[in-house]
N, C-alpha and C positions, 0 to 999 in steps of 0.2 A: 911132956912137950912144953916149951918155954913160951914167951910169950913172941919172941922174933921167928922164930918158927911158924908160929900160927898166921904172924901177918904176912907173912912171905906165901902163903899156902893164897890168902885170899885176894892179893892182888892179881894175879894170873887169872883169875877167876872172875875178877869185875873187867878187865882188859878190853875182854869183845864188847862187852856194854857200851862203855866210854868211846871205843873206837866207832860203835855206830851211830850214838848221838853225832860223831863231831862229822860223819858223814852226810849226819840226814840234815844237818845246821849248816854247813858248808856250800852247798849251792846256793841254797837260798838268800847267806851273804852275798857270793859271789852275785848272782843277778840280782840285789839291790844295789849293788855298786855298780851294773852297768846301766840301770835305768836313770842315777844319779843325774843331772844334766848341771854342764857345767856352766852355761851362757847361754841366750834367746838366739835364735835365730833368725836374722835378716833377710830377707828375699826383698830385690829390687829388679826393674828392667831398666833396659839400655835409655830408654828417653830420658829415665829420671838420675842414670846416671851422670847422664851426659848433661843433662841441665842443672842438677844441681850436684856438682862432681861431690862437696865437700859432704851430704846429708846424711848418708850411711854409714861414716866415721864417726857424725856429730851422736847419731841414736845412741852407737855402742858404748862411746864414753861416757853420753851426760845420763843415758835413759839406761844399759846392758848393767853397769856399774853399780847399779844401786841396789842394796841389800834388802829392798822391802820390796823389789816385784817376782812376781813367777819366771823362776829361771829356765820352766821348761816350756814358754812361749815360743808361737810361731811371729814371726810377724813381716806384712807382705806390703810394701810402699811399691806403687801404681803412682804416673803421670797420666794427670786427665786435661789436658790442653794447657792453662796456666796455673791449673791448681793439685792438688796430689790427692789419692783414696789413700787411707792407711787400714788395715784389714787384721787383724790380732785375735788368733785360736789358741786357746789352751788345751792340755791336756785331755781333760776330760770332757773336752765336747763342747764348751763354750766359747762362743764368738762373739765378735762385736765389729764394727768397721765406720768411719767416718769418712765421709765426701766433701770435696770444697773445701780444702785446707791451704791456706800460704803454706808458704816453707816454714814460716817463723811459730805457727800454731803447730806444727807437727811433734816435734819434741813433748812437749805441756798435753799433748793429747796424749800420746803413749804413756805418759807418767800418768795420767786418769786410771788408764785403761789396762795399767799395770799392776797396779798398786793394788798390795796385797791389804785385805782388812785387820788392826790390830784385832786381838783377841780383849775381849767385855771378860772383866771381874766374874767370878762364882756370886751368887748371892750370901756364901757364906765366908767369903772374904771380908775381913774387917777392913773399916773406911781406914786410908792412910789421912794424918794429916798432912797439910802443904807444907809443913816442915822437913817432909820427911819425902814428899813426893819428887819424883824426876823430872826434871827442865822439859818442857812439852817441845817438840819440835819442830822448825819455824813451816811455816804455812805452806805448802807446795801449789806451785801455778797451774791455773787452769786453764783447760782450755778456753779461748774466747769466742764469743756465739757470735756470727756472721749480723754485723749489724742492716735492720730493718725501717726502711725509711719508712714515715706514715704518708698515708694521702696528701695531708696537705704541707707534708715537705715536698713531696714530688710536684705536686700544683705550684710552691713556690718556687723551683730551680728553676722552671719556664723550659727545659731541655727539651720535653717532647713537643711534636706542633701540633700534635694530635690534641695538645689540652689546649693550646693557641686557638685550634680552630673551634672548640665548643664554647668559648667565650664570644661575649660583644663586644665587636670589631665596628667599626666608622672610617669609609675611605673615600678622599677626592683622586680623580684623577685626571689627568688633561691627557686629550686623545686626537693622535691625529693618522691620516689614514688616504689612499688611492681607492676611489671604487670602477667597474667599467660592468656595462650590461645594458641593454637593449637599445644600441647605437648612441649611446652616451658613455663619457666618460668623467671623472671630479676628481676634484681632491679637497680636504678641509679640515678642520680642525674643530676639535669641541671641546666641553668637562663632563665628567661623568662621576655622583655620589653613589654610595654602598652603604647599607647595612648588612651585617655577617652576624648572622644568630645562629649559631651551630652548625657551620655549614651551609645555611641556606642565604641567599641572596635576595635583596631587594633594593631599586635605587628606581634615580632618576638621571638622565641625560637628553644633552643637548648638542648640535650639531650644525654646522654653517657651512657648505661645499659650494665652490664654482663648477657648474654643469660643461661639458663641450659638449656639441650636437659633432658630430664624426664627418658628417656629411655637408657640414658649412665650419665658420671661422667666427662665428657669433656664439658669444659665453651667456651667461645668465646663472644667478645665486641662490639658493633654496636654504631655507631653515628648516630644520629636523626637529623635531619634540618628542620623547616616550617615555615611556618608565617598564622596566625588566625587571625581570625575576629569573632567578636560576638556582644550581647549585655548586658548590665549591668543593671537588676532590682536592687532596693530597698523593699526590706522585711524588714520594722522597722527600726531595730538598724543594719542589714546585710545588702551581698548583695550578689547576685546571677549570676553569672559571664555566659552566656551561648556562647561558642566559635566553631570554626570549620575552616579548613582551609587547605590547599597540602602541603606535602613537599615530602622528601625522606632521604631515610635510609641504609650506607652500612656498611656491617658485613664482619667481617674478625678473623683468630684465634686468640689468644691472644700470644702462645707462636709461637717461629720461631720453621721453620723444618730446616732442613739442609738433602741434599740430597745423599744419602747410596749406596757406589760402590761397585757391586758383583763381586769380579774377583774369574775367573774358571782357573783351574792346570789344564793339560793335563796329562793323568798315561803316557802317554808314552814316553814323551819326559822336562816334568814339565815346561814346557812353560808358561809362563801365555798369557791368549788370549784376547780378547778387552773385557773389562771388561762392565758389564750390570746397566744401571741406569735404578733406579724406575721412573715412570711420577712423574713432580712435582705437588700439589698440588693444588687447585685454591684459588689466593689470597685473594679474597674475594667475598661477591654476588654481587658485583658491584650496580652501584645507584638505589635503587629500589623505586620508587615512592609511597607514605603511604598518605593516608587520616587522619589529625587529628582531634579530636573531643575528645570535656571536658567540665565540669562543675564542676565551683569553688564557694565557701560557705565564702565568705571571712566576720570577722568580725572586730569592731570597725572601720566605714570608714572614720570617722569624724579622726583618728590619723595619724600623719606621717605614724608610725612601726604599722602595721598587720599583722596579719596570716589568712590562710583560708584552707580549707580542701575541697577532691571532689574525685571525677571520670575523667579517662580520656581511653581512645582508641585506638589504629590505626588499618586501614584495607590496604591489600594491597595485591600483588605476593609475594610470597617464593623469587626470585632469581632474576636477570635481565636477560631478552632474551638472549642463544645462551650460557648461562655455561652448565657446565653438573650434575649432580646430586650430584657429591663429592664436590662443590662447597658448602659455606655454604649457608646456608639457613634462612631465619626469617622468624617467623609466620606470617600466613596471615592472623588472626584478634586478640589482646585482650584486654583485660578488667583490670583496676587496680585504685589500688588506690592512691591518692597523697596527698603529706602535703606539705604546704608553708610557705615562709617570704617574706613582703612586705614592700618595702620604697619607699614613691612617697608624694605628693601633695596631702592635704585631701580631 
């Protein structure tokens, strides 16, 4: 037997061998070529397409393109009011996600969150010199971190009023106002100072009213004196001034009298005789002690100049102990209304 002989005998004979290697290797190809992936996949919803139409073309190009990320990434862009979630799973199980992103930080974050790690030398890799080594990469952009105002950058923008109002504040204001209550009625004008230490209130005011008596056509003036305390809400863009505080108030006529001698003739002799005075008059109700109490609506607080509007009250005696009834007199409660101007410290 020859030698052509012999190998013709033995390849029929290796045939099935060969054929079932290339069987049992064959699928195995075949399904690593279909788990191959050829590009990440985008997931977007309608808000984010519709607000930013152009951002799911911009990923595929600048971010899908690139040769160093996992190409078999998920990755899911959400609109969160004005800012976007970006959300990115890998394969095997790892996720990551970032919140509060502009449009413009989106891209630079998925290129983070992408980016495959080069592979680190052996330790028995010889060092290359830099003669010899590859042009390094240029630097890829990062995401940028949401900038962080400190306290007293926030203290300095002055924006909130809430840091307005824990400061000291100093305010004048001139106050004028209609009061009516226990058959009287006024009107008058005053000023009125503030201190503001964190909300809390303390001043002093003063106050000048022409009195009507309801039931006659004669006026008469009264001075007011007190000092209040309260406290200052913030209502939004207002603010809410709640005060209370002692003082006292004396009334006296407006015009002088001047005092009317009666002299009496005798028929018999025409003598004139000690002639007759009226009593005089009582000067005023002397200091009568009043309860103050108000509430002011002041607006724009962030400004030097305001104005504010409100209520206010006093209660108190008619007169001070020991006059008598011609003496005048001030109502013992009322109720009215006031308007203001303010200049102080915002």
């Amino acid at each position: 037997m020859n030698t052509a002989e012999a190998m013709k005998r033995r390849i029929p004979a290796k045939l099935p061998v060969l054929l079932g290697l290339l069987g049992a290797l064959g699928p195995g190809t075949a399904l690593a070529a279909e788990r191959a992936c050829r590009t990440a996949s985008v997931v977007s919803d309608k808000t984010l397409r519709d607000r930013w139409p152009d951002l799911v073309s911009r990923v595929q190009e600048e971010v899908l393109n690139r040769d160093n990320i996992d190409a078999c990434a998920s990755i899911t862009l959400l609109a969160t009011d004005n800012t976007i979630r970006v959300e990115v799973t890998l394969p095997d199980g790892r996720a990551a996600s970032r919140g509060s992103l502009p449009p413009e930080d989106v891209i630079p974050t998925l290129q983070a969150l992408l980016l495959m790690p080069e592979r680190l030398p052996s330790p028995t890799t010889p060092t290359r010199s830099p003669a010899t080594d590859p042009p390094h990469e240029p630097a890829r952009p990062q995401p940028r971190a949401p900038k962080r105002f400190a306290p007293e950058e926030a203290g300095a923008s002055g924006s909130s009023q809430a840091s307005r109002a824990r400061a000291l504040g100093v305010e004048l204001s001139v106050v004028g106002g209609a009061r009516f209550g226990d058959g009287q009625a006024s009107y008058g004008l005053g000023a009125q100072s503030l201190l503001d230490l964190k909300g809390w209130l303390i001043g002093f005011e003063a106050r000048a009213d022409r009195y009507y008596q309801l039931s006659q056509a004669q006026y008469q003036t009264a001075l007011e004196l007190g000092v209040v305390a309260g406290k200052r809400l913030l209502l939004g863009g207002m603010t809410l001034d709640l005060a209370a505080g002692p003082g006292f108030a004396i009334k006296g006529a407006l015009s002088s009298q001047s005092d009317t001698a009666v002299v009496q003739v005798s028929s018999s002799d025409r003598l004139p005789l000690v002639p007759e005075r009226s009593p005089p008059p009582e000067p005023s109700s002397g200091a009568v002690p009043r309860l103050l109490v108000g509430a002011h609506l002041g607006f724009k607080p962030g400004s030097v100049l305001r104005s504010f509007v409100g209520v206010d009250g006093t209660f108190g005696p008619a007169r001070a102990e020991g006059l008598g009834a011609n003496s005048p007199s001030l109502p013992r409660w009322t109720l009215g209304l006031t308007l203001g101007a303010t200049v102080g410290t915002p």
